[in-house]
C-alpha positions in Angstrom: -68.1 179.1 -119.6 -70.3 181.7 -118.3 -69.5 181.0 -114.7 -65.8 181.1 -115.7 -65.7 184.6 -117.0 -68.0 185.8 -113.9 -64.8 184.7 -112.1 -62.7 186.3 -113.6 -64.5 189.5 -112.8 -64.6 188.3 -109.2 -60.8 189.1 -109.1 -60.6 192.2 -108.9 -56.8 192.9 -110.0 -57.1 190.8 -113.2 -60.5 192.3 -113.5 -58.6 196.1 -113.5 -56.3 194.7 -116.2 -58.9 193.7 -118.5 -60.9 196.6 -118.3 -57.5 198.7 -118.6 -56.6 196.5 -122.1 -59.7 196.6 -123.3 -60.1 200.9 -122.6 -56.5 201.2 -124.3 -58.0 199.4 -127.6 -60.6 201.6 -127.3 -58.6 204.3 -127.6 -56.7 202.7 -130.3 -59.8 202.6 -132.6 -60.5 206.2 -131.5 -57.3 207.4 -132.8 -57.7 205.1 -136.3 -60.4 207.4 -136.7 -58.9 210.5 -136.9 -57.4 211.6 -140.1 -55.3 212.8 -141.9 -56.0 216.5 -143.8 -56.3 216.4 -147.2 -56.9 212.8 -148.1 -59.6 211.8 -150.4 -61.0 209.0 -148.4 -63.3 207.4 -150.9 -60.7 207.2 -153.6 -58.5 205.7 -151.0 -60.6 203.1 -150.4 -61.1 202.6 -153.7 -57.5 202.1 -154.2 -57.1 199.8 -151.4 -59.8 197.5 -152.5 -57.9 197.1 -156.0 -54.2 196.4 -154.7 -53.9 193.0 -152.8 -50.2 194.4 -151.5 -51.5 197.5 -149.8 -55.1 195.5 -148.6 -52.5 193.5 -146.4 -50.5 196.7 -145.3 -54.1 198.0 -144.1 -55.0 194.4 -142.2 -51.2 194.7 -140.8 -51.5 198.6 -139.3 -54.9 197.4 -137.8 -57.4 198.7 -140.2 -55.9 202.9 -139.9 -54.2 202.9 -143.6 -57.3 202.5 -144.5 -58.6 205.9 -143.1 -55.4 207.3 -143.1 -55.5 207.9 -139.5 -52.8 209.3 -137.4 -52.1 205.7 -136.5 -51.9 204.5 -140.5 -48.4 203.4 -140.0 -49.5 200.9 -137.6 -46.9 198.9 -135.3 -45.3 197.6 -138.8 -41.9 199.8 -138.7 -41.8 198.4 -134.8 -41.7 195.3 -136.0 -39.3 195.9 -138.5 -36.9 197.2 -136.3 -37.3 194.0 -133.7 -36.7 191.7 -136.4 -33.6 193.8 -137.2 -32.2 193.7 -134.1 -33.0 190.2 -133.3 -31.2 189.2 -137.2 -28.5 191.2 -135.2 -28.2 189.6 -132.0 -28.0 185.9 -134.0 -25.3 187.3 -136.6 -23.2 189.7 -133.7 -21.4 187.6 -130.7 -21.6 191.0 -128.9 -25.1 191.9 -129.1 -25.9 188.1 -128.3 -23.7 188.2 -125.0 -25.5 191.7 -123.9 -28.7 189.5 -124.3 -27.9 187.0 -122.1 -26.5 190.1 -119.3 -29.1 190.7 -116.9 -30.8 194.1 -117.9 -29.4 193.1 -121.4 -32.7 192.5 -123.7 -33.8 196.4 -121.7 -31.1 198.0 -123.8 -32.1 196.1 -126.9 -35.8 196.5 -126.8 -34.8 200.2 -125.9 -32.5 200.5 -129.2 -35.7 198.7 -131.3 -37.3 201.7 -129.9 -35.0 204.4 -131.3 -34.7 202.6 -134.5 -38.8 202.3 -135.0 -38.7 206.3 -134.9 -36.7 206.5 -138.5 -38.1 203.6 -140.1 -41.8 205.1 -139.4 -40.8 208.5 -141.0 -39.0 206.2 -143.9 -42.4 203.9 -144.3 -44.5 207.5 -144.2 -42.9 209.4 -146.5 -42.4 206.5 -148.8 -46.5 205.6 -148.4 -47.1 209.2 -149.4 -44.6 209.2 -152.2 -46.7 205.8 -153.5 -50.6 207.5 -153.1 -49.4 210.9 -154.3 -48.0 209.2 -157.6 -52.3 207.1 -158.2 -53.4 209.7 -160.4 -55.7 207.2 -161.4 -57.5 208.0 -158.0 -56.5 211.2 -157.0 -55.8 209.7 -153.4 -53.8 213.0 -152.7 -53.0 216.3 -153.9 -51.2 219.9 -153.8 -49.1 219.2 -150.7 -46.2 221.7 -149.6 -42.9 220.8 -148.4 -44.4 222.1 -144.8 -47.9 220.1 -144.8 -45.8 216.9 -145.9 -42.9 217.4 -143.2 -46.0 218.0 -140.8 -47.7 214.3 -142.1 -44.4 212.5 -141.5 -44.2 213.9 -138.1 -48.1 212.9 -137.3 -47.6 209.1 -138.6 -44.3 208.6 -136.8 -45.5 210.0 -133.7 -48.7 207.3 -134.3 -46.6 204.5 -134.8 -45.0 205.5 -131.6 -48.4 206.0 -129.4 -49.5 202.8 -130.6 -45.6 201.0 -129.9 -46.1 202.4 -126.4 -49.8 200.8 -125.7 -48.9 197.4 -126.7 -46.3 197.6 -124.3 -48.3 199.0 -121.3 -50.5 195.9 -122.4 -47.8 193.2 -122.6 -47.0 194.2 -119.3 -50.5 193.7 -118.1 -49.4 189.8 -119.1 -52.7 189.5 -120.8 -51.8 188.5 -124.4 -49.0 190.0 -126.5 -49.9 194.0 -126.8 -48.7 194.5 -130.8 -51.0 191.0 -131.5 -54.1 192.2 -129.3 -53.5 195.8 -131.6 -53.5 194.2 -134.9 -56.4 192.2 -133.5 -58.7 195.1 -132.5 -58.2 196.6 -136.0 -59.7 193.2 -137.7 -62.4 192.7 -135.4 -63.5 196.3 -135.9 -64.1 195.8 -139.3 -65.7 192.7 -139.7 -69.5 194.6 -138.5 -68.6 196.6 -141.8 -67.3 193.9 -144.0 -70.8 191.8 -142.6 -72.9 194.8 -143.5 -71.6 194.9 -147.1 -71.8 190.8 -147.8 -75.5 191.7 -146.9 -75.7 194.1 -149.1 -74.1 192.8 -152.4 -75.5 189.4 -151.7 -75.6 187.8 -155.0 -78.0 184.2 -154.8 -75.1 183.0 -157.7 -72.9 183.2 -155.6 -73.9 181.0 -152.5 -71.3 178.0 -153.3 -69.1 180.2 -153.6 -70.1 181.7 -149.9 -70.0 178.2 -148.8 -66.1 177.2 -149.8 -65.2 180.8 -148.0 -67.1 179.2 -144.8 -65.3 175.9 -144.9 -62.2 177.4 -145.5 -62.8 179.6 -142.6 -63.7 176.5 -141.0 -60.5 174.5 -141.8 -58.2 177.7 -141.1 -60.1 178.3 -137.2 -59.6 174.3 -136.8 -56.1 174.2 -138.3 -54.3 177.2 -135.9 -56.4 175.6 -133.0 -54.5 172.3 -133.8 -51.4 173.1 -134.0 -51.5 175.8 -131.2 -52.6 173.4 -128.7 -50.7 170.5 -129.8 -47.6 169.3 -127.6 -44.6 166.8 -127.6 -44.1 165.8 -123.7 -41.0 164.7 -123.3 -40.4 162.6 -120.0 -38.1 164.5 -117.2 -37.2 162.4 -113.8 -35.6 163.7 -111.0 -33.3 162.1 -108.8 -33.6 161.1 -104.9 -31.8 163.3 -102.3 -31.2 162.4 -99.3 -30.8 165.3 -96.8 -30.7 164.4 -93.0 -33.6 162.0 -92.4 -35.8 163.0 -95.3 -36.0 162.1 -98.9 -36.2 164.3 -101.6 -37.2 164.3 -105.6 -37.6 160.6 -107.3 -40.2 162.3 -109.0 -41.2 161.5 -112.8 -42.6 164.6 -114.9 -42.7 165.9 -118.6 -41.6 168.8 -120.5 -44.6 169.7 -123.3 -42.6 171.2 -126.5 -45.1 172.9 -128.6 -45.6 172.1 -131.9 -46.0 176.2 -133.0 -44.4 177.8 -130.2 -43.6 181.4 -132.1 -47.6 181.3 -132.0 -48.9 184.1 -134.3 -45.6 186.2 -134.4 -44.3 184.4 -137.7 -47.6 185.4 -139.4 -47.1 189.1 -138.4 -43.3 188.9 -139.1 -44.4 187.3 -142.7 -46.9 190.1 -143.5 -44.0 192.4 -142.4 -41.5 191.5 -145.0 -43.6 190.6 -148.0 -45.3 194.1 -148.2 -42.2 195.7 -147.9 -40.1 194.9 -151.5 -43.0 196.1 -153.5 -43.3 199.2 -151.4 -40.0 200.2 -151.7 -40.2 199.2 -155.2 -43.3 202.1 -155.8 -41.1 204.5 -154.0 -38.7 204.4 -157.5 -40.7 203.8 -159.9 -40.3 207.7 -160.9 -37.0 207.8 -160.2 -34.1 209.2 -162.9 -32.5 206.2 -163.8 -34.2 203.8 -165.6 -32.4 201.0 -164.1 -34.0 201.9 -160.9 -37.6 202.1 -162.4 -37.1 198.9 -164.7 -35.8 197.2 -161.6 -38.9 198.7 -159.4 -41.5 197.5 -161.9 -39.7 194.1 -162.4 -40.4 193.9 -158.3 -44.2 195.3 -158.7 -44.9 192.5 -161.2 -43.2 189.6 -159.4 -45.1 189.9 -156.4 -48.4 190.5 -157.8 -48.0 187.7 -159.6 -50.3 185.1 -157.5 -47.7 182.2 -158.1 -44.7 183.9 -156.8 -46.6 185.8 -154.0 -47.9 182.8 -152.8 -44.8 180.9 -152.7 -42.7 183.9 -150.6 -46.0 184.2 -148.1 -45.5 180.4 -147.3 -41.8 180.7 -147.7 -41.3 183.5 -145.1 -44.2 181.9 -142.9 -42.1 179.1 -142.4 -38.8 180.5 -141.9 -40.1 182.5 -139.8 -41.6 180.2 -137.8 -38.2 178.3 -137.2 -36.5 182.0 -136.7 -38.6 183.0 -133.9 -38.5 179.4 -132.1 -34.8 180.1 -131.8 -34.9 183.6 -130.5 -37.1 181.7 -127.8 -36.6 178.5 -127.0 -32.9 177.2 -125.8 -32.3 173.7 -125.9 -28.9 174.9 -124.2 -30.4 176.6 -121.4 -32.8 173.6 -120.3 -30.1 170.8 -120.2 -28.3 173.2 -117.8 -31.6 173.8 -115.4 -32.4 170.0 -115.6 -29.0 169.1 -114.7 -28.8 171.4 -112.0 -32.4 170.5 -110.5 -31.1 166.9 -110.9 -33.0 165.9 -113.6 -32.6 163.7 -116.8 -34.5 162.6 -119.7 -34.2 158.7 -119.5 -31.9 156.9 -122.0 -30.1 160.5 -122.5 -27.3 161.6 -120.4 -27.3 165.1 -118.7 -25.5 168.0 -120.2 -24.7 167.8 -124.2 -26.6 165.1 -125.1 -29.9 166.5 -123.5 -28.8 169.4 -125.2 -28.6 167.9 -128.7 -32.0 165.7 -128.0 -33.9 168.9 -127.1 -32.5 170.3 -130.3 -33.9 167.3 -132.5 -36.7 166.9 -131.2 -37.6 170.0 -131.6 -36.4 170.9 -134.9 -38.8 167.8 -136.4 -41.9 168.9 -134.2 -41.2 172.5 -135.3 -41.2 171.5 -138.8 -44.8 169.7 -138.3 -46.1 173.6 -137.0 -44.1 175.3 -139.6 -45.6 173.5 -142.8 -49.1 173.3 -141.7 -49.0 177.1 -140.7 -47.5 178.3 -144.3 -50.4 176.0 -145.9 -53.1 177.6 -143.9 -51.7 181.0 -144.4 -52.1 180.0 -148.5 -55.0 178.2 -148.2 -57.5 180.9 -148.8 -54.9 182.1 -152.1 -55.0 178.3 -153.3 -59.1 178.7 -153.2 -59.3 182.2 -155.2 -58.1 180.8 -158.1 -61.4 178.3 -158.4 -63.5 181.5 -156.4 -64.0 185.0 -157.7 -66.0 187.9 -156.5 -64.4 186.8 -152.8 -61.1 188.3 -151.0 -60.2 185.5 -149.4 -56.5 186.4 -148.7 -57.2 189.3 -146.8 -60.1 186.8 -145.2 -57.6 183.7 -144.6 -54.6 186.2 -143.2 -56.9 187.9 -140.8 -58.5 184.5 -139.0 -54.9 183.5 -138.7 -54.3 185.8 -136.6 -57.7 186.6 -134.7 -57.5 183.1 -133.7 -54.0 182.8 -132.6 -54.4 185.9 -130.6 -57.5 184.8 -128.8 -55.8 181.4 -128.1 -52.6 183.2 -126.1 -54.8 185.9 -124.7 -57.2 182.7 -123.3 -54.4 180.9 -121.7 -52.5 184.2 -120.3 -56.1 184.3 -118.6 -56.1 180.7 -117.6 -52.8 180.8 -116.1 -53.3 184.5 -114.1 -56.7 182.2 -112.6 -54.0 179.3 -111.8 -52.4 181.5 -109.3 -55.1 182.4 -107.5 -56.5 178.3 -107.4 -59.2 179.2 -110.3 -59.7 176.6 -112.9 -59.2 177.6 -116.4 -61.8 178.9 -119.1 
């Protein structure tokens, strides 16, 4: 292992980009540091620690709610806006022809752009609206129209920094840049949340201690699974004969992945559950008391365990089949075999590859699906028979550390392959 990642560092472009990733996160973190005026931290904190909705918003904007950084938004309304526009390019025939145009998904991922900057001043001034109204903690206090106006336009221009390094990272092709962001914020606080399990240790509570470690356990060995594991479907070529030499006649696979969205459905999930109860806060002192009947109605439905654990898995599973479709196009790979002369045997070219493909995939897919929403409620599942433990903040955040460091690995592994490296 260790000779591997000396390697690595041997080469000394792929050595650059690591060094370059891993100085952008550090700026990241610097930047979660900083914030913003006139924010009781402590009763922030406080806050967070008591509502399980808002403890995810933190994990999701990479740990900077927390502080209320500049960045406390996070990369949440940017991934908002691309699951908009990708709803949109599935439902509109236009947008879904522009995708397939060359330069096509540029103009889309530059419209997700333009549509992040209003939903981060939305998600801003909404998350002030909600903190200004805890008079129980006194998170915030005596603002004027000019210091709030100034706040919106801090938070939205932090969502916007942070939108721009995960794409200077993605194009490094070493991991996915939002994933490796949400990453750095968990992994920064797990020193801190080590330091206070020291602290608070309680000797009654060491079985409990031990179920959080096997479900750690389970969680790390589950997401390992079902990232690595692979249909192979076999692919043959046909013999060409071109002058005097013979080409092809040569018998391969295609590998389907079981969870080929990888760690995007989790994020996506996280995405849409915290939103309805946000929005819901936003009304609750509203005029009408439909509207604040109708806002509390939504508060108490998803902090109600049952429900909330139903929608996580719920929208963990959709989501997984969502994003394999944005993806992965059975359509597309008939076409390339047929034109390569190649052929799954027993299936004929064209259509029929096509619908195989499809199948195949849809049942292999449904494997990855259910055993990711189960993992993603595991820890909820074990909190009813633990207390004194947050294990859904715990569960949500190995979820994602892991799948993240499994993509980044092989991102690594394949930028060794072109240079004749074996793998980590």
């Amino acid at each position: 292992m260790f000779d591997k990642i000396i390697q690595i560092f041997k080469i000394k472009d792929l050595r650059m980009k690591i060094l370059t990733i891993l100085g952008l996160l550090v700026v990241f973190r610097i930047a979660a540091h900083i914030p913003i005026p006139g924010v009781n931290l402590e009763n922030l904190k406080e806050f967070f620690s008591s509502n399980q909705i808002f403890g995810l918003i933190n994990v999701f904007s990479g740990g900077g709610m927390e502080n209320f950084s500049i960045v406390a938004m996070g990369v949440g309304p940017y991934i908002t806006a691309s699951i908009i526009f990708q709803l949109l390019v599935m439902i509109i025939p236009k947008l879904e022809e522009l995708s397939k145009e060359p330069g096509g998904h540029q103009k889309i991922n530059s419209w997700t752009r333009w549509l992040t900057i209003p939903m981060a001043a939305l998600q801003a001034y909404g998350t002030i609206s909600i903190l200004q109204r805890q008079s129980t903690y006194q998170i915030i206090s005596g603002l004027t129209p000019f210091t709030l106006f100034s706040i919106i336009v801090t938070l939205t221009a932090g969502t916007i920094f942070l939108m721009w390094l995960g794409e200077i990272i993605s194009e490094l092709h070493i991991g996915n840049g939002i994933s490796l962001l949400i990453f750095a914020g968990i992994v920064a606080n797990l020193p801190l949340v080590l330091q206070r399990a020291v602290v608070v240790f309680d000797p009654s509570q060491i079985v409990n201690i031990v179920i959080f470690a096997a479900i750690a356990l389970i969680t790390v060995i589950g997401v390992v699974i079902i990232n690595e594991g692979t249909r192979n479907i076999p692919v043959s070529y046909a013999r060409h004969v071109r002058g005097n030499r013979m080409y092809g006649g040569v018998n391969t696979y295609l590998p389907l992945k079981v969870n080929m969205a990888g760690v995007i459905p989790i994020i996506f999930a996280i995405s849409l559950i915290v939103f309805p109860p946000m929005i819901a806060n936003f009304f609750l002192q509203a005029k009408s008391q439909i509207l604040v009947k109708a806002s509390e109605f939504v508060i108490q439905v998803f902090q109600n365990q049952l429900v909330y654990g139903i929608l996580y898995f719920v929208f963990v599973f959709a989501f997984t089949y969502f994003y394999t479709a944005v993806i992965f196009h059975p359509q597309q790979i008939a076409e390339n075999l047929q034109k390569h002369g190649g052929f799954i045997p027993g299936i004929r070219p064209g259509k029929n590859t096509e619908e195989y493909l499809a199948s195949v995939t849809n049942r292999i897919i449904f494997t990855g699906a259910l055993f990711l929403g189960l993992i993603a409620i595991l820890p909820l599942v074990v909190q009813q028979f633990v207390g004194g433990l947050n294990l859904v903040i715990g569960g949500t955040s190995l979820l994602i550390v892991v799948s993240v460091v499994i993509e980044t690995v092989k991102q690594i592994e394949s930028q060794m392959t072109m240079r004749d490296y074996e793998g980590l």
